[in-house]
N, C-alpha and C positions, 0 to 999 in steps of 0.2 A: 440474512447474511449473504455477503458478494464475496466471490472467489476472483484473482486477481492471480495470474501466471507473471512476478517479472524476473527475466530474465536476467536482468542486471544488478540484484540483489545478490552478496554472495560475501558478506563480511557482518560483523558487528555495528561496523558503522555507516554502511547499508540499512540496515534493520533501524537503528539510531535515527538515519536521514528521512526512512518512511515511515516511521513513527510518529516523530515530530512534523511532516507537512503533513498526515491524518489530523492529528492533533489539534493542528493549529488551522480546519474546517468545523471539527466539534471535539473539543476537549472531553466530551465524553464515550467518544468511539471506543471502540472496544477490539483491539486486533492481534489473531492469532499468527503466528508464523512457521511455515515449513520453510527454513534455509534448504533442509537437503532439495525440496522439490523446487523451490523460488518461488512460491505460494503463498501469497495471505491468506487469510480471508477476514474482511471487515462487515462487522453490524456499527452503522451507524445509521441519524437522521439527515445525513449528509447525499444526494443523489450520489449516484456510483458514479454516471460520469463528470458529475465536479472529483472527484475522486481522481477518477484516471487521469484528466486532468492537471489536475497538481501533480501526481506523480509524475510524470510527464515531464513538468516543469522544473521539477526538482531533479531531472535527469535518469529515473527510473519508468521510463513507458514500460504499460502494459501490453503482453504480447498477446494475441488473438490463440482463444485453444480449440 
């Protein structure tokens, strides 16, 4: 499992937007959420940094911890 600090998460539909571009690497990832901290963390077969990546893309970069 990878731990992912973003920053830029801080809504429902935040949570929504990195759900779906996980999702749509391996629809069967698996991702837990701390809103209060801006924390994932994902188990998939997906590399982390295709991960960070997309998120990235999708306008939620990960921030270095």
């Amino acid at each position: 499992m990878t731990t992912f600090h973003i920053p830029d998460m801080s809504c429902g539909h935040c949570k929504a937007t990195v759900e779906k571009t996980i999702h749509a690497l391996d629809p069967a990832a698996q991702i837990a959420f701390d809103m209060a901290a801006r924390r994932i963390s994902v188990e998939s077969s997906t590399d982390a940094a295709h991960v960070q990546a997309a998120l990235a893309e999708a306008g939620y970069p990960v921030a270095s911890t």
